[in-house]
C-alpha positions as CSV (number, residue, x, y, z in Angstrom):
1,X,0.0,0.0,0.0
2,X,1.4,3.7,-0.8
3,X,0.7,6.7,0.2
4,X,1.7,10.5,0.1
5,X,4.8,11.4,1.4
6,X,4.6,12.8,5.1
7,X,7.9,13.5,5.9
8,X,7.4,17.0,6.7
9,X,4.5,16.2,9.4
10,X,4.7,16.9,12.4
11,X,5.9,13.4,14.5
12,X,7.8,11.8,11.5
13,X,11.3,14.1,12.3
14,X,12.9,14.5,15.4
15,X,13.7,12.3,18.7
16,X,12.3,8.7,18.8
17,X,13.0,5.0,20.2
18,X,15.8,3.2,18.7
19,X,14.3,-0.4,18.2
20,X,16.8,-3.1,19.3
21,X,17.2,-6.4,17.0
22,X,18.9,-8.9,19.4
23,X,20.7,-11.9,17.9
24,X,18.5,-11.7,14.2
25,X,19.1,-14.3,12.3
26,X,17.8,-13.7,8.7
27,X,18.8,-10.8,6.1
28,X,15.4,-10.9,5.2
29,X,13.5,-10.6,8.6
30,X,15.7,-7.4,9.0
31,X,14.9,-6.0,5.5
32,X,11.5,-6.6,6.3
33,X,11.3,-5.0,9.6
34,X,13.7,-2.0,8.6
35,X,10.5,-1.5,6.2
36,X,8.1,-1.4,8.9
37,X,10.0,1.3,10.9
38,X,10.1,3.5,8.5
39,X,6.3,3.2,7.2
40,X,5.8,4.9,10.5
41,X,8.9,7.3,10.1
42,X,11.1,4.7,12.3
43,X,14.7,5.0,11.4
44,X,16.9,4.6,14.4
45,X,17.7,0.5,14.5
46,X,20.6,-1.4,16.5
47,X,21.5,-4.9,15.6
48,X,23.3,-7.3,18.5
49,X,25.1,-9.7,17.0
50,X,23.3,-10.5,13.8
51,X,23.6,-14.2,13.0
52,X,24.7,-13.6,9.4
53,X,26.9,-10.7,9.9
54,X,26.6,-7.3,8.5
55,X,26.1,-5.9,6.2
56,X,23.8,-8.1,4.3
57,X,22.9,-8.1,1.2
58,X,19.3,-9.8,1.7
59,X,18.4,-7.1,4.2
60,X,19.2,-4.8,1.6
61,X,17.1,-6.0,-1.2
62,X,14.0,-6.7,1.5
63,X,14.6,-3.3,2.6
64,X,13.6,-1.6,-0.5
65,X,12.7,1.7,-0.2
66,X,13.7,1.8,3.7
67,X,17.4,2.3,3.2
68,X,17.6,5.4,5.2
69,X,17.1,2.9,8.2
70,X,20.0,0.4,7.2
71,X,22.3,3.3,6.3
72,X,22.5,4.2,9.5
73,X,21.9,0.7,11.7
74,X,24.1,0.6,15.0
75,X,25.7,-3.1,14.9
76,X,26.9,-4.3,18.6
77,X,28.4,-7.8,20.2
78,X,26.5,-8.1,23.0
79,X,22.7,-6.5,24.2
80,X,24.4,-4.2,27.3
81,X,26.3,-3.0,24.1
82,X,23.7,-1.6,22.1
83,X,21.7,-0.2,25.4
84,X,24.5,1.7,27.2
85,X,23.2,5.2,26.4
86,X,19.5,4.3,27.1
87,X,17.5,5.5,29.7
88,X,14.8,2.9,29.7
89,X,14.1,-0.2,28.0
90,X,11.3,-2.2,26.5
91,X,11.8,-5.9,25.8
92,X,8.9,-7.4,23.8
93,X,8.0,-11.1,24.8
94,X,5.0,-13.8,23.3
95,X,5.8,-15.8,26.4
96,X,5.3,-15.8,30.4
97,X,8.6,-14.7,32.2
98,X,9.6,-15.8,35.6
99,X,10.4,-12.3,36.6
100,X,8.9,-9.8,38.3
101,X,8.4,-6.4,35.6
102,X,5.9,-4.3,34.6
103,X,3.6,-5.5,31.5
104,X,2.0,-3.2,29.6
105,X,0.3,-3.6,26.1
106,X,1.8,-1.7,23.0
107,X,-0.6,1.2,22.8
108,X,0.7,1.9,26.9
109,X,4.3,1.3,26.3
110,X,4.0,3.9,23.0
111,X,2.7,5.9,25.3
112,X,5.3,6.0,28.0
113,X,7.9,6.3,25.5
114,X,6.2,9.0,24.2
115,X,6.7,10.8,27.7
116,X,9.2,9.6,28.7
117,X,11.1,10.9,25.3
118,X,9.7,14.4,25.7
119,X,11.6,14.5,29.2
120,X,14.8,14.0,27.3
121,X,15.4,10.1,28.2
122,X,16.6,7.9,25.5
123,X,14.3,4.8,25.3
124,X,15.0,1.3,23.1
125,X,12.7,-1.2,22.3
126,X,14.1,-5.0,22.4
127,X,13.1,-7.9,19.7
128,X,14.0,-11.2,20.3
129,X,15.6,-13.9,17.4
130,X,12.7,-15.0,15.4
131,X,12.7,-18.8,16.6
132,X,13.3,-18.3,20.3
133,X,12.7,-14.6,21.5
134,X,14.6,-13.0,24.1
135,X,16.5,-14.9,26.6
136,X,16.4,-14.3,30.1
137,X,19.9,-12.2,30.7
138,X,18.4,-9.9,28.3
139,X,14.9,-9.1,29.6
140,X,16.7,-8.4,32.4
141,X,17.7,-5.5,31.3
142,X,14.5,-4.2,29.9
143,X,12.7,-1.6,32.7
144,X,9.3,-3.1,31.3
145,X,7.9,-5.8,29.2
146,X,5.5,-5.4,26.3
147,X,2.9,-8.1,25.8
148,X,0.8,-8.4,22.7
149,X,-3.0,-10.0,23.2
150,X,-2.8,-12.4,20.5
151,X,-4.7,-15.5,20.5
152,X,-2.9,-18.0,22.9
153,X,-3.6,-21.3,20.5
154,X,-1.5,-19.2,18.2
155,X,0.6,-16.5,19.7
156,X,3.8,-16.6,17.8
157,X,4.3,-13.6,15.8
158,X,7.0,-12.9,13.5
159,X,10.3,-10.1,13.8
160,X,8.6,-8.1,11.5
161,X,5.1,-8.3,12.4
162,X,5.9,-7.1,16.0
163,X,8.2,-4.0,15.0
164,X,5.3,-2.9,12.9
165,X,2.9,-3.3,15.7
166,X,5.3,-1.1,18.3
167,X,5.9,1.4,14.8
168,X,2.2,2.1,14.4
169,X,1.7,2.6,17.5
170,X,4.5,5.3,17.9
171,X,2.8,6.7,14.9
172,X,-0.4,6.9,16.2
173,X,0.1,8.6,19.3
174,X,2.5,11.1,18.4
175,X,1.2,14.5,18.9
176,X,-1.1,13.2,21.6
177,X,-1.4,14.2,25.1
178,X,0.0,11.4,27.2
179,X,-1.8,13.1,30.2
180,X,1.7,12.2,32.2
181,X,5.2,14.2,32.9
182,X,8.0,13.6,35.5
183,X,9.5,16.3,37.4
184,X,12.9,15.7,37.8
185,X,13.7,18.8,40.0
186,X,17.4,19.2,38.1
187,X,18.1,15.4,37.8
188,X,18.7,13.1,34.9
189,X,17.6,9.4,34.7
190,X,20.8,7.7,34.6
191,X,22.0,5.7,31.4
192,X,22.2,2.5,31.2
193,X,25.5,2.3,31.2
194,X,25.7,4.1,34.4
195,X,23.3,1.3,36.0
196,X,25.4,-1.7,34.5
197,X,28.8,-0.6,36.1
198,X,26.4,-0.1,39.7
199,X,25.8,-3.2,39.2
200,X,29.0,-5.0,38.7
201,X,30.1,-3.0,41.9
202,X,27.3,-4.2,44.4
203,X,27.4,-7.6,42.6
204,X,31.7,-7.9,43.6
205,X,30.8,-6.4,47.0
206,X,28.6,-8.7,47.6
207,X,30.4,-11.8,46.1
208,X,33.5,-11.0,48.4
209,X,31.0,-11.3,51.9
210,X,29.6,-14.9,50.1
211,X,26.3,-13.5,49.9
212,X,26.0,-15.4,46.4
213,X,25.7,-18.7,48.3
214,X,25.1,-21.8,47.5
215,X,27.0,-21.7,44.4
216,X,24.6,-23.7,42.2
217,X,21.8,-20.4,43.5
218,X,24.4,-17.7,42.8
219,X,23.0,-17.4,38.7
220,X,19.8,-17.1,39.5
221,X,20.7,-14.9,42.5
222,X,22.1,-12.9,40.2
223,X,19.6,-12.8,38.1
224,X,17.1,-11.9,40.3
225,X,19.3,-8.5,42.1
226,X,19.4,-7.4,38.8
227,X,15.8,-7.8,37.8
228,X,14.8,-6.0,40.7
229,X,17.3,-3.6,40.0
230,X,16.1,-2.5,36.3
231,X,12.5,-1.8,37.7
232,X,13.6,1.0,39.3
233,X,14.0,4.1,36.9
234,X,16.8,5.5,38.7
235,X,18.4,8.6,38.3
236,X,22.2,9.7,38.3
237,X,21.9,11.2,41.8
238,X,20.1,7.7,42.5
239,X,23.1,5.9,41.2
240,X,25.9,7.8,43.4
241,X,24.0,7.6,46.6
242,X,23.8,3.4,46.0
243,X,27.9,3.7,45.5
244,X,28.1,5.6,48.3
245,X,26.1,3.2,50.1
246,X,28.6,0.6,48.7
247,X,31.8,2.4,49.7
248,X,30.6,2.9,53.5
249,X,29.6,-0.8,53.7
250,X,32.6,-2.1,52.4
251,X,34.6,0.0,55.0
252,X,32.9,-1.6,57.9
253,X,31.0,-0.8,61.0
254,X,31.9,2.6,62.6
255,X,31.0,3.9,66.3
256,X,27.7,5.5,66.2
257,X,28.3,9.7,66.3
């Protein structure tokens, strides 16, 4: 289907999520999807660690028409790569996670990327490999899930078919009033990044007292601390205060003043 060209409108320049393609593994499936991003005036795509390498020429060809999208793609190794600089993530999932996050539908998560891009935050959405979806170390990353109501006797929906979904519903709420702001009273939300290297901090801390114990737990342990730790959109000042409360613990009990 065609249409007229909107690229002037208002909601089709300017900032936007970057939609995050973990671990694809077809040219094709890429092509296709770079298409659906930019039907909706989606351009900003990362790809962690594509299957087939890159560039590739299948994606190309599929992509006909959407090579403003490919031009520019972001290729990483790993999924902490490609979301250092976010502020919050989204990881889309067709399947019930043992993990305690926030589920929202892809009309509410448009929404709150919508708001949560006019504060200034840089927001990515996560897609899973086509056969498998997302694993587990990489939801945990994600601040919130997004869960499609598809039919459960048939729920499986392809790379391209999802990025459409979350693209059209960017589209269709931009301009809108998302009824929803955060004051941040001089703060910024800190990057992820910023929340990764927290975490490798409190995670050695607590190794060193044998908190991580028994040692067949300490993966899911793991796991779980940083779960619980993604939920929580923290901010820079958020992030110094935890090191701080780091540094003091690891210095040992001191007489009460």
């Amino acid at each position: 289907m065609s249409g007229t060209n909107h690229a002037k409108d208002e909601g089709w320049a300017g900032p936007q999520p970057v939609f995050v393609l973990v671990e694809p593994q077809m040219g094709e499936n890429i092509g296709s999807a770079a298409r659906a991003m930019w039907n909706f005036g989606l351009e900003h795509m990362s790809l962690v660690n594509p299957r087939d390498g890159w560039p590739n020429p299948k994606a190309e060809a599929m992509a006909s028409g959407a090579a403003r999208v490919l031009d520019n793609v972001a290729v990483t190794e790993t999924t902490g790569q490609a979301l250092q600089q976010m502020n919050f993530t989204f990881a889309t999932t067709a399947r019930t996670r043992d993990l305690t996050k926030p589920v929202m539908t892809p009309e509410a998560a448009m929404a709150k990327a919508h708001s949560l891009i006019a504060q200034g935050q840089k927001v990515a959405v996560m897609f899973g490999p086509e056969r498998a979806g997302l694993a587990n170390e990489d939801v945990v990353q994600a601040n919130a899930l997004i869960s499609v109501p598809v039919n459960p006797a048939f729920a499986s929906l392809n790379l391209a078919q999802c990025v459409l979904l979350l693209a059209y519903e960017w589209r269709r709420l931009a301009g809108t009033d998302l009824g929803e702001r955060m004051d941040m009273a001089g703060a910024e939300f800190a990057q992820t990044i910023e929340v990764q290297k927290l975490m490798e901090r409190l995670e050695g801390a607590l190794d060193e007292t044998g908190f991580f114990w028994p040692e067949d737990k300490a993966e899911s342990m793991i796991l779980t601390l940083r779960n619980m730790m993604s939920r929580m959109p923290l901010t820079q000042p958020d992030v110094r205060t935890f090191h701080g409360i780091i540094k003091a613990l690891q210095k040992g009990a001191r007489p009460p003043r």
